[in-house]
N, C-alpha and C positions, 0 to 999 in steps of 0.2 A: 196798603197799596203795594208794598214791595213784597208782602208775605203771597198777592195775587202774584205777582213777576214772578215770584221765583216759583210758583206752582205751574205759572203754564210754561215755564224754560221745561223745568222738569218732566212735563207733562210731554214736551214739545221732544225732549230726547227719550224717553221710553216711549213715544210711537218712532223716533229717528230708530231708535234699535231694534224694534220689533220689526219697521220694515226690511232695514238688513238681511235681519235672519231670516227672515220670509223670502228674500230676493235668490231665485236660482241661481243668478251669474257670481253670487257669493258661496254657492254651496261647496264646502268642502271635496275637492280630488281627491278619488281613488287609486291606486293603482297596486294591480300585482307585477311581479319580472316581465319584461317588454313592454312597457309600457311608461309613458311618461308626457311630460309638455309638449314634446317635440317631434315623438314616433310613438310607430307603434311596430313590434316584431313578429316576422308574421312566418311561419314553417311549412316547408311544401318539399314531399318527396315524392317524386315520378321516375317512370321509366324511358329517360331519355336513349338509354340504349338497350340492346336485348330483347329477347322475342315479341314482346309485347310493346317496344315502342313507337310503335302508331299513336299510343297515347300520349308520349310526351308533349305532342303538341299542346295538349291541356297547359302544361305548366309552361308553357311557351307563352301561351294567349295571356295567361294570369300575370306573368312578370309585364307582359307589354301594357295589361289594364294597369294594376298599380301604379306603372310609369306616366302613364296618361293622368290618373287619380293623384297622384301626386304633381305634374305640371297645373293641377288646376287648385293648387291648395292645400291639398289631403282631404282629409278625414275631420272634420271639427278641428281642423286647424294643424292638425298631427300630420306629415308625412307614413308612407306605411315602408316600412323593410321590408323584403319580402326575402328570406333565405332558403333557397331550394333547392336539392339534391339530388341525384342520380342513384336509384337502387336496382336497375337492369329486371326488374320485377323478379327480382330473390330475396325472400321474405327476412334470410337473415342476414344480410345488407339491408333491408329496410329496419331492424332493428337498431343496428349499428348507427344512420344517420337521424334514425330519430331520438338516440344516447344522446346524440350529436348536438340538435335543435334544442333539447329541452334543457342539459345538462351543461353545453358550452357556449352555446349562440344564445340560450336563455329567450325563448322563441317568450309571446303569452299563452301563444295556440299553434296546433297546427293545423292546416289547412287543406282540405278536396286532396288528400293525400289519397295514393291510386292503388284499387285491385283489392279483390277479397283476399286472397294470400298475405298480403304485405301489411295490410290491414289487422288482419286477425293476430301475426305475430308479435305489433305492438299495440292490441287492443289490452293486457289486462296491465301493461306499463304505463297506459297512459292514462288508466283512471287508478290506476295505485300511486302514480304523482301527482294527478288532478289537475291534470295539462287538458284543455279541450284537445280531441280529436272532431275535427268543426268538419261534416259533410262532405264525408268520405265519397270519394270517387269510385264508389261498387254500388250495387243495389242490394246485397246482401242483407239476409231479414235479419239477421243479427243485430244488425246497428239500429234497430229500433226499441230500443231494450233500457228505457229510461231507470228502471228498477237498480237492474244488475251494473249497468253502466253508464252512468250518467253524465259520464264526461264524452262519451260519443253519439253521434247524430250521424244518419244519414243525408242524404239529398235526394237524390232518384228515383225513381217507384224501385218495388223489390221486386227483386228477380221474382220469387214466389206469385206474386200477384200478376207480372207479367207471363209470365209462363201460364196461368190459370186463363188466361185469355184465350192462347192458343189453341191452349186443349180444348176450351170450348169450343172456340172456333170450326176448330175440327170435326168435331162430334156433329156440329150439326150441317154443316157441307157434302161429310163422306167417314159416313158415322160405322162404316164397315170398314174402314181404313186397313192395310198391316205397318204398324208405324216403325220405322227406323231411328234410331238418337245415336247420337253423339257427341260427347261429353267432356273438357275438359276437367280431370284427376286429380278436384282439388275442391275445399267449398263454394268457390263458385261454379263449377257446373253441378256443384251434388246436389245447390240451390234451386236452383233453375229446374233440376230434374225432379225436384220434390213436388213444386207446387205445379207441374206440368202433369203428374203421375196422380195429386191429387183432384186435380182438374177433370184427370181420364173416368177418373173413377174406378171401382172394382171391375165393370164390366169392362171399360175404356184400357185398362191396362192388360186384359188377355190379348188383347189385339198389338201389342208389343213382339216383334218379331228378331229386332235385332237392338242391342245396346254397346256400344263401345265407347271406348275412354280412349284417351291420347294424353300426353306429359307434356305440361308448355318446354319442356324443353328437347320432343322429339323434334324432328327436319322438318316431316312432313305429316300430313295424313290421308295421303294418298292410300296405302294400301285399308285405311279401315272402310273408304269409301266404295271403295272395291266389293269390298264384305258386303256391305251393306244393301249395293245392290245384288248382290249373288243371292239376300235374306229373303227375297222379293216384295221389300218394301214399297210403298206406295205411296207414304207420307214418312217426312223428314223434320226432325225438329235438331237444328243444329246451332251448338253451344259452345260456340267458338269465338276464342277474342281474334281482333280483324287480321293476324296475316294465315290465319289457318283458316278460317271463314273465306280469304279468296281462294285461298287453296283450294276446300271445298268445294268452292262455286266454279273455278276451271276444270277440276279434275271430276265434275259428274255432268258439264260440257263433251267431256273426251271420251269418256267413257258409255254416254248416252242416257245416261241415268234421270229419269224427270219427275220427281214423286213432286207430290201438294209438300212446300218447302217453304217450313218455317225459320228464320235468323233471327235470335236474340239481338235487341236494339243498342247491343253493345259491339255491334259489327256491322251498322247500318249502314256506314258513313260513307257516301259515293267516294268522293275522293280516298279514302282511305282503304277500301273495299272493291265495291262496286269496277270502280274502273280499272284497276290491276285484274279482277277478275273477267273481264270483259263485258261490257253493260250489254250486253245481248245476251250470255251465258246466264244473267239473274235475272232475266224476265220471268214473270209471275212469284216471286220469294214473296213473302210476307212477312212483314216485322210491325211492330208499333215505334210510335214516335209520340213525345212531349213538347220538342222543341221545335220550329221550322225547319225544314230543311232546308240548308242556303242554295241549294241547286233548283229548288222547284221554282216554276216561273211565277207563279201566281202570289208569292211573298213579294214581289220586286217592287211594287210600287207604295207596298205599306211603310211609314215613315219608321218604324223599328229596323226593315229591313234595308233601309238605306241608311239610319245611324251604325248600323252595323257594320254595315259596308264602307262605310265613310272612316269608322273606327280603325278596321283593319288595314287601310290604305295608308289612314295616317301612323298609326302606333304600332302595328305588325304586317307593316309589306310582305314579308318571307313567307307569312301566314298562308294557308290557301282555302282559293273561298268556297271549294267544292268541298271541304272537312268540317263537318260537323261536329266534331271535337271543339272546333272555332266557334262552334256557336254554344257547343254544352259549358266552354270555359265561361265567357262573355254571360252567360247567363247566371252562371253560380258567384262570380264576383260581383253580379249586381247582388243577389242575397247577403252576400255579405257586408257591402257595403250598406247595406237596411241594418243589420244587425251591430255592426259599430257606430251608427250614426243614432241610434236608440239607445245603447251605451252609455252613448256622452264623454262626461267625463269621470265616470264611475268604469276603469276599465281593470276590473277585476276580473281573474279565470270566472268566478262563480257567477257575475255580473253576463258574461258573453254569453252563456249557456241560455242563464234564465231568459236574455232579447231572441236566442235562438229558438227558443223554447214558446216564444209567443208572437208568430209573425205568422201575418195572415193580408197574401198580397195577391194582388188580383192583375199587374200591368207590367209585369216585368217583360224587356222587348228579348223579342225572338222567341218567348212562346206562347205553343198554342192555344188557339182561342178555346177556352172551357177547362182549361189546365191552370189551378192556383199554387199558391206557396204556403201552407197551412200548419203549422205546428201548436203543441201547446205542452203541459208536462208532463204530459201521460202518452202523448203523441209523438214522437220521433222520425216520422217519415214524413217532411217535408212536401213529397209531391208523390199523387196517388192516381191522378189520372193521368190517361194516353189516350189514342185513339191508330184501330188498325189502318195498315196503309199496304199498299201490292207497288213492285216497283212492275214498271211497264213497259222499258226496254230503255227508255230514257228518264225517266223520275218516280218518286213515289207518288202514288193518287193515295190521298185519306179516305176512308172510304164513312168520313162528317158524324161517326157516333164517338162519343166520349164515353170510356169503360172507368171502373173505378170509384172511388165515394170523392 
């Protein structure tokens, strides 16, 4: 009798152990630097000042989501840091502050850090320390490069693919075109201008009449728009980040210039754009879009576009709701916030990539309908479709096809 007792004690704690070790909420914590019981540290450098700061508002939106994310709990129970920096978008000040992040603030990742330039300067440092570079704020076809770099990921469609739009676009509207470009003098407009040229095709690109470049860090680009109509172009594909894109958009107002006028969707932003430029100077531009636009009327009643709103009212008053900046941030911190919550508590650099690397989301608010979140490990561009849209003197109309895989 007793030799049974003491079989099924025994018996009774070798299933007590084996369920332990089977229980998730026993499983052994991971963690690499920033990471811990309590937080998580999170790296972000933008261009709060300098010629390109129309996009700091990106990292404006981000610090005010974590704030919010963090009043409701965190992350699996983690608060997030969030450390973010000012690089004026010069590429070697962005080196400097991401020494910075990785070296003394001891980030895990960094984070929708901004611009092809600033990007590329700490693209081969951040996979030779094996710091995520987590969904870079450019479209650059570069950051698709799981092979070569595996520590960075895009977010955005790429310039390349968007640009291939265009061109096609074009060709089949007013397939005689004489096309004008213009280009910022740097990877991301060489980008833009590749997969636009391949797009033209052999025949499509004799029809190329004028090309210019501009320095982000000249005044203006008034005189090249000048050229441009002197080339006698008819079509315009302009690759401009947004305070030379209004430039742009005023000075072929003044000028009288009115070709078939394409804007890269990285100068779309009415508030940021459009309205300095004057929304009647950009009637008929064409761009694509992924995300809604907070100014179009027809999003105002969909419950994304009132969490949204409701977001920004409470966590970022200063915010404004006519910049779509505000809603590319808001969007991309929801990806992220998929990707540490998949994590767990396994929050390893190498851990963050592999969830980044397998996320495949269909509802994320504020975009658009037909537009997913797709990655896997051989795939690194995150988001592949758009859809074109004409601004109309007052908002952009989509014009309802989804381009892209």
């Amino acid at each position: 009798m007793k030799s049974q007792i003491r079989r099924m004690v025994l018996a009774g704690v070798a299933g007590l152990s084996a369920a332990l070790i089977a229980t998730p909420v026993l499983a052994q914590k991971k963690y690499d630097t920033g990471a811990s019981d309590t937080e998580i540290v999170v790296g972000g450098i933008s261009p709060y000042s300098g010629p390109a700061s129309a996009y700091g508002a990106i990292g404006k939106l981000l610090t005010a989501y974590f704030t919010k994310v963090n009043s409701e709990g965190g992350i699996n129970g983690r608060k997030i840091r969030f450390v973010t920096y000012d690089d004026g978008y010069n590429p070697a000040k962005t080196v400097e502050m991401a020494r910075k992040l990785v070296e003394q603030d001891e980030v895990l990742f960094v984070f929708n850090t901004l611009g092809t330039p600033p990007n590329s300067a700490i693209h081969k440092y951040m996979n030779q320390k094996k710091v995520p570079q987590l969904f870079v704020a450019t479209g650059a076809t570069k950051w698709g490069d799981p092979k070569s770099f595996p520590w960075t990921m895009g977010w955005q469609p790429s310039y390349q693919s968007e640009a291939l739009i265009y061109a096609q676009h074009l060709l089949q509207t007013r397939p005689n075109a004489k096309i004008g470009i213009l280009y910022q003098n740097d990877d991301y407009g060489k980008d833009y201008l590749k997969g636009f040229k391949d797009g033209l095709g052999e025949q499509g690109r004799k029809q190329i009449v004028a090309e210019l470049t501009y320095e982000v860090t000249d005044p203006t680009v008034d005189s090249q728009l000048t050229t441009l109509k002197g080339s006698g172009a008819d079509a315009f594909f302009n690759i401009t980040t947004p305070k030379f894109a209004a430039q742009a958009i005023k000075k072929m107002a003044e000028i009288g210039w009115k070709p078939q006028h394409y804007l890269n969707s990285v100068s779309a932003s009415v508030g940021a754009v459009i309205i300095p430029a004057g929304p009647e100077n950009a009637k008929d531009v064409y761009t694509v879009q992924y995300l809604k636009d907070p100014t179009d009327a027809q999003w105002a009643s969909f419950p994304d576009y009132k969490a949204w709103s409701e977001f920004m009212k409470k966590w970022h008053p200063t915010g404004d709701l006519k910049d779509a900046n505000n809603v590319y941030g808001y969007v991309v911190a929801q990806g992220l916030m998929e990707v540490l919550k998949k994590a767990g508590d396994n929050l390893t650099r190498a851990n963050i990539m592999k969830q980044a690397a397998s996320l495949d989301l269909h509802s994320l608010q504020m975009i658009l309908p037909g537009v997913n979140v797709k990655t896997s490990a051989d795939d690194f561009y995150p988001i592949e479709r758009q859809q074109m849209a004409q601004w109309n003197g007052k908002s952009w109309i989509l014009d309802g096809k989804t381009y892209g895989r």
